[in-house]
C-alpha positions as CSV (number, residue, x, y, z in Angstrom):
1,X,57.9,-23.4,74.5
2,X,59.5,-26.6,73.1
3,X,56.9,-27.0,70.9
4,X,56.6,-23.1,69.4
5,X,60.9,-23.7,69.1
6,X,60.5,-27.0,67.0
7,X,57.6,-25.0,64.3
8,X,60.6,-21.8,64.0
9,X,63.3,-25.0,63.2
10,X,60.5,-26.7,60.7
11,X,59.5,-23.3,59.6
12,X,63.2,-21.9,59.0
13,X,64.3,-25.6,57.7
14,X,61.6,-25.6,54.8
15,X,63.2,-24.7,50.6
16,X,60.4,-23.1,49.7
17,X,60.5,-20.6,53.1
18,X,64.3,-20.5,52.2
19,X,64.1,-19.6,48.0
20,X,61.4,-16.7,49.1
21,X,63.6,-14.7,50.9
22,X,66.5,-15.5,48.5
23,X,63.4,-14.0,45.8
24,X,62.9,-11.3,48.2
25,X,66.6,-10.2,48.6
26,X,67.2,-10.4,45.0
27,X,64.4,-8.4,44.1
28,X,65.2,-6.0,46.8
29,X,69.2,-5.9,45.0
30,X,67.7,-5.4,41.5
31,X,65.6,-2.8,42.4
32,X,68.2,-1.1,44.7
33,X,70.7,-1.5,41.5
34,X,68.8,-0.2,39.3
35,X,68.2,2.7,40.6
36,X,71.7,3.3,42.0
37,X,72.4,3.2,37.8
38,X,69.9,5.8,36.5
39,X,70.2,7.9,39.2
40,X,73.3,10.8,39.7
41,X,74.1,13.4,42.2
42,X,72.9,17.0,40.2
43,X,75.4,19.3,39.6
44,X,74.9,23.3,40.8
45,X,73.7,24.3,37.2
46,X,71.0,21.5,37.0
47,X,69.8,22.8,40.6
48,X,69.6,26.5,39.8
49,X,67.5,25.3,36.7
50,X,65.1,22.8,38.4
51,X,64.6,25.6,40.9
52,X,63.9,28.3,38.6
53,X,61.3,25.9,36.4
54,X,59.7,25.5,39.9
55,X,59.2,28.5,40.8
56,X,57.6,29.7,37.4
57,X,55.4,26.4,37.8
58,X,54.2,27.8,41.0
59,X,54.0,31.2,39.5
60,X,52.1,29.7,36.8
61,X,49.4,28.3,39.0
62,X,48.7,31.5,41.2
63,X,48.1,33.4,37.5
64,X,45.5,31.0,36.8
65,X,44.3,31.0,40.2
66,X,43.7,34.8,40.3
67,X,42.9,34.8,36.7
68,X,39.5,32.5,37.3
69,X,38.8,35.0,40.6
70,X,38.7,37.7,38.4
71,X,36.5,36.1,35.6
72,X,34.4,35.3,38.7
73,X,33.8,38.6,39.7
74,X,32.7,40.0,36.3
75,X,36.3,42.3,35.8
76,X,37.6,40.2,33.4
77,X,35.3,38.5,29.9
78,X,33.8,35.1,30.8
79,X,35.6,33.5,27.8
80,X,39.0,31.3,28.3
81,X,40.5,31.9,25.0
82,X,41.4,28.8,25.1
83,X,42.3,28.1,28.2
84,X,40.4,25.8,30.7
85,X,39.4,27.5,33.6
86,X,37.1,25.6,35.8
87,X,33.9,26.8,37.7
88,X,34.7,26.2,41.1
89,X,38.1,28.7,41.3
90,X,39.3,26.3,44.5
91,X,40.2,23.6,42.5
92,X,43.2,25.8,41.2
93,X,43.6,27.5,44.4
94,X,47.5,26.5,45.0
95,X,47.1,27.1,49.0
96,X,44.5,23.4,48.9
97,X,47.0,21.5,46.7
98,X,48.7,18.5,48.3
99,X,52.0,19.2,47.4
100,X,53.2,22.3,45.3
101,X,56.0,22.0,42.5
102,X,59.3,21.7,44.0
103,X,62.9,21.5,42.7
104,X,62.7,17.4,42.2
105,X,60.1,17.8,40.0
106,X,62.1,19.3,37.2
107,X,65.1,16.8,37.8
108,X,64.9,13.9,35.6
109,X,67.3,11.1,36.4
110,X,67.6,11.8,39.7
111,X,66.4,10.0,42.1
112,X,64.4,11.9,45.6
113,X,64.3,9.4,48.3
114,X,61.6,12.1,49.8
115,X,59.3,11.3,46.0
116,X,60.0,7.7,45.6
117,X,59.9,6.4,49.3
118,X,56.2,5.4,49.2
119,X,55.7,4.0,45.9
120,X,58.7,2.2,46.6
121,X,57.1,0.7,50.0
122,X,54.2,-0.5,48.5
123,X,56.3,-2.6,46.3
124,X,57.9,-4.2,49.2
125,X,54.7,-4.7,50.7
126,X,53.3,-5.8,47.8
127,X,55.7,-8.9,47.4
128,X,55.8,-9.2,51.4
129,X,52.0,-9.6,51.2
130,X,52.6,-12.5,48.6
131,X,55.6,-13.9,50.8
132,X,53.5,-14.1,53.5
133,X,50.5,-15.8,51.3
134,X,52.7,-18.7,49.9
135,X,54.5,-19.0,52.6
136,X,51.1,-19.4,55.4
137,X,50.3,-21.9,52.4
138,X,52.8,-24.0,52.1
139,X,53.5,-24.0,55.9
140,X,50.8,-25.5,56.8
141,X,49.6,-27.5,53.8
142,X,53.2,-29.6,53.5
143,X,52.3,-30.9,56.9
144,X,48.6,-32.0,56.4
145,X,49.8,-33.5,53.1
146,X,52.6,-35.6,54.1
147,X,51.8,-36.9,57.1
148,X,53.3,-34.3,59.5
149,X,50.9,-32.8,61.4
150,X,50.0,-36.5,62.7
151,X,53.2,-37.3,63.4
152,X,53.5,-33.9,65.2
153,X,49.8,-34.8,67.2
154,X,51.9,-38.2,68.4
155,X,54.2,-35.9,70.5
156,X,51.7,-33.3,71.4
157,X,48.3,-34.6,71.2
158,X,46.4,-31.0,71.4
159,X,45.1,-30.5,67.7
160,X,44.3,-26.6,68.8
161,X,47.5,-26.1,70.7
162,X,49.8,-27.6,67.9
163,X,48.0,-25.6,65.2
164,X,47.6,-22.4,67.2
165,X,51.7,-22.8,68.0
166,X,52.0,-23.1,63.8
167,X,50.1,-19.9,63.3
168,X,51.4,-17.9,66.3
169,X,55.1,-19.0,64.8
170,X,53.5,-18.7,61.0
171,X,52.9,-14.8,62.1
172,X,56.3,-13.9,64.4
173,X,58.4,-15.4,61.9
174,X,56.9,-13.3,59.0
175,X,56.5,-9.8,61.1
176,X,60.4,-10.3,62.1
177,X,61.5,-10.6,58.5
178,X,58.9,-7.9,57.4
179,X,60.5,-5.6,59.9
180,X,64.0,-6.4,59.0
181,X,63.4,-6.3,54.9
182,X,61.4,-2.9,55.2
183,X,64.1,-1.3,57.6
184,X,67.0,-2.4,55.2
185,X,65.5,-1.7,52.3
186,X,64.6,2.0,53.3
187,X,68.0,2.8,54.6
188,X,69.1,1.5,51.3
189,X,67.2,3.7,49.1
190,X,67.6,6.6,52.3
191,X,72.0,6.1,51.8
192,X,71.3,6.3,47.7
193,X,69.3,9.6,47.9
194,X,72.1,10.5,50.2
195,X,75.1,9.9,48.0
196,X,73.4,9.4,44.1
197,X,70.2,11.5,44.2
198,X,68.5,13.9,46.6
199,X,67.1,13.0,50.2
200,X,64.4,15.6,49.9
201,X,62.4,17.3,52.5
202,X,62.3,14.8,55.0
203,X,60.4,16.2,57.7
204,X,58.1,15.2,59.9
205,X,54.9,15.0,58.3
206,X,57.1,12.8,55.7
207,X,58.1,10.4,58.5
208,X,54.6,10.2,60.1
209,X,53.1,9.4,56.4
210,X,55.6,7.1,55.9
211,X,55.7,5.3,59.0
212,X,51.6,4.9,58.4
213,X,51.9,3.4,55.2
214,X,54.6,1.2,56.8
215,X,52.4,0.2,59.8
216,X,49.2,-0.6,57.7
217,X,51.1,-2.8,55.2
218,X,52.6,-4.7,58.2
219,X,49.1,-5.8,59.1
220,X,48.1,-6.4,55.8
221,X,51.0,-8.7,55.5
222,X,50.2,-10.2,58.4
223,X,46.7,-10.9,57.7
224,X,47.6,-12.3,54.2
225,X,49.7,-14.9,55.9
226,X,47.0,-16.1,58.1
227,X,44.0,-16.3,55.0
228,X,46.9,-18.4,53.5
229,X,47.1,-20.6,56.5
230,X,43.4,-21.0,57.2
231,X,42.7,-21.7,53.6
232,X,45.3,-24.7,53.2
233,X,44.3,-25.9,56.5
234,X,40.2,-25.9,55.0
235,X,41.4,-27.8,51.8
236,X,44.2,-29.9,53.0
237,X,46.9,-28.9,51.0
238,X,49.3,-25.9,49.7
239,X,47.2,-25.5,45.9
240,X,43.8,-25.4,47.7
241,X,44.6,-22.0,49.1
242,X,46.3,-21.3,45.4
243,X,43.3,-22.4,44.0
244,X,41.2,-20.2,46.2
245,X,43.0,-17.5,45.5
246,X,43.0,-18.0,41.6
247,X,39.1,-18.3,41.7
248,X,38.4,-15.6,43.8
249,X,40.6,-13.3,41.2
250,X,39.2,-14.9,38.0
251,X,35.5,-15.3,39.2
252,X,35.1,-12.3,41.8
253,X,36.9,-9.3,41.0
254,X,37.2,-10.4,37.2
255,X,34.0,-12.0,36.3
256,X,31.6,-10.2,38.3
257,X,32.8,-6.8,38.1
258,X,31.9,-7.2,34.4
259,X,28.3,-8.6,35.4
260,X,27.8,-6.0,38.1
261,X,28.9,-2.8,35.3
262,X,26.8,-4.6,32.6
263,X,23.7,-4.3,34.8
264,X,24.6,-1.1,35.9
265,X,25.0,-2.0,39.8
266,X,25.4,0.6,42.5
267,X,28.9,1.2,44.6
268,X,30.4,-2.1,42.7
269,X,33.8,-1.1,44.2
270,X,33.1,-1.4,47.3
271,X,32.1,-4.9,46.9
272,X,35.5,-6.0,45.9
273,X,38.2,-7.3,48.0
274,X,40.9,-5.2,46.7
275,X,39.3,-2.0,46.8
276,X,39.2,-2.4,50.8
277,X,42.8,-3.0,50.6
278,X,43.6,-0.3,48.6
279,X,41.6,2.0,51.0
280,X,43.4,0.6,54.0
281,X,47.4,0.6,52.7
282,X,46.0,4.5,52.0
283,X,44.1,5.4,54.8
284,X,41.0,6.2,51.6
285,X,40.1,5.3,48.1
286,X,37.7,7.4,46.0
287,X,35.6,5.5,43.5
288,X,33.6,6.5,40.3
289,X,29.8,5.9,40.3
290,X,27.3,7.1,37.7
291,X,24.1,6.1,39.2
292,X,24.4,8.6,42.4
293,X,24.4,11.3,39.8
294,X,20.9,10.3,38.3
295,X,18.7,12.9,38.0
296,X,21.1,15.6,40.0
297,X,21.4,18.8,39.2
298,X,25.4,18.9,41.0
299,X,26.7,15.9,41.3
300,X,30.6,14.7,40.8
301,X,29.8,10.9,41.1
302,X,32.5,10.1,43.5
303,X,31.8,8.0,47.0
304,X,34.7,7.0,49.7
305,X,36.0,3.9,51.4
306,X,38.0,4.8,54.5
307,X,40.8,2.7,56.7
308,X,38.3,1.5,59.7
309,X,35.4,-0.1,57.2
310,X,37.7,-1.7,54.8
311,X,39.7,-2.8,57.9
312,X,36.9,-4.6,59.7
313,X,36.2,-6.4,56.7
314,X,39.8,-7.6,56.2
315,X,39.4,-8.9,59.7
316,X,35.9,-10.3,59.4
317,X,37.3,-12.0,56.5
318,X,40.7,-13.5,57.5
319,X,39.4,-14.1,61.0
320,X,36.1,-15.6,60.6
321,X,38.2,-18.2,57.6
322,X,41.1,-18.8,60.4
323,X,38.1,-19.9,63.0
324,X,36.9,-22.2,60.8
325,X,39.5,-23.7,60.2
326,X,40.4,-24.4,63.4
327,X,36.9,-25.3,63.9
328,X,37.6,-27.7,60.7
329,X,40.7,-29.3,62.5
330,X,39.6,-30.1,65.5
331,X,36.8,-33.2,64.2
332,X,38.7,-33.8,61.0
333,X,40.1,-37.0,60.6
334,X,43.7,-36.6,59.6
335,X,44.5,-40.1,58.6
């Protein structure tokens, strides 16, 4: 326990730890500010007109919708006359759409906390999932550089123990303060749509999405943290994870998604990092591939990664790099 309270006073004590969350609050204020500004509460005239656009929007869709029913069944000339009207009639079936047009829609400048809370997530779990990178990084790699960690063995002489108590305090110490930022910073924008915007139809199938999203980015952030840990523990030192990172960017999903497209490979998507994290903040991602549409007849092209593959490869990855690491750290010599 004494040895899990000194790695939260060394942890808590570093500037770098200390300038990220004064980076993360004042990103969290700009954006909070800047929406504050271009947002305003709509009057009962702006309402009555978002409303009525809406509703002829909607109106809108079930014309087209019956339209292409009709030219389906032979009543009405197979022609568009200039309008697109596709083959399969379900595609403009409003009943299957995700979301139909609603009153926010047609209110520009005003900010719906029910419309903007999940992009707005995934930008705090976007710079969480960096936070948690340099952080892991630098944690870690400050010690093993300076002559810490050996110090740190002179008081506690269990390489596995110490290190495990760095992650383990690494990890509580970042899913505190990701808990903390994301709760603030949705009661935030939640009070603004409240008093400068619109809350929206906050029900609960918005609160079950939302809290999803929220829970999957918490693990991502997590598991971020530790692949930054593991890799400056491998190399030693804060830039070799950087300069893993970097590589793996410029060489990987840069350079050889060119190579793979040039020689026409199949599903190159799915062998890319970032596509599995896209499909698991979403819960799916749907990717574009030419080849599964050669030589057939009725084929869209599209294939699908889902949460529980891209997840187990985000854990294959992070964990099978943290156990060597602490396979690494156990013979090295740290002198």
């Amino acid at each position: 326990m004494n040895l899990v309270r000194a790695e939260l006073e060394r942890l808590s004590a570093r500037r770098f730890v200390q300038l990220m969350v004064v980076l993360l609050a004042l990103a969290f204020a700009v954006t909070a500010a800047t929406t504050l500004a271009g947002s305003h509460k709509p009057s009962a005239s702006e309402m009555d007109s978002a409303r009525q656009q809406a509703t002829e929007a909607r109106q809108s869709m079930e014309a087209a919708f019956q339209e292409c029913l009709a030219r389906q069944g032979g009543s009405r000339p197979t022609e568009d006359g200039g309008r697109y009207l596709p083959a399969d009639c379900s595609e403009l079936d409003p009943v299957l759409r995700d979301q139909l047009p609603i009153a926010a829609d047609f209110l520009p400048g005003v900010f719906s906390f029910a419309q903007q809370a999940k992009p707005l997530l995934y930008f705090l779990i976007a710079f969480l999932v960096l936070f948690g990178f340099l952080v892991g990084a630098s944690y870690i790699g400050a010690d093993l550089n300076s002559g810490g960690v050996v110090n740190l063995l002179l008081w506690r002489p269990r390489r596995l123990t110490v290190l495990a108590a760095k992650l383990g305090t690494l990890l509580g110490t970042v899913l505190v303060l990701a808990l903390l930022a994301s709760v603030a910073y949705l009661a935030t924008f939640w009070v603004i749509g409240q008093t400068a915007g619109l809350p929206g139809r906050l029900d609960g199938d918005f609160w079950s999405s939302l809290g999803a999203v929220h829970g999957r980015g918490l693990v991502l952030v997590l598991l971020t943290s530790a692949l930054g840990f593991a890799l400056a523990t491998l190399g030693r030192h804060t830039s070799a994870a950087l300069g893993a990172a970097a590589a793996y960017a410029v060489v990987w999903e840069l350079g050889a998604r060119l190579v793979l497209e040039i020689v026409d490979a199949r599903r190159p998507d799915q062998l890319m990092l970032s596509s599995h994290i896209g499909a698991w903040l979403t819960g799916k991602a749907e990717f574009w591939d030419a080849r599964q549409c050669s030589g057939a007849g009725n084929c869209d092209g599209y294939y699908t990664l889902t949460w529980g593959p891209s997840l187990l490869v985000l854990l294959v990855l992070t964990g099978g790099l943290t156990a060597a690491a602490f396979a690494v750290f156990r013979r090295r010599d740290l002198l």
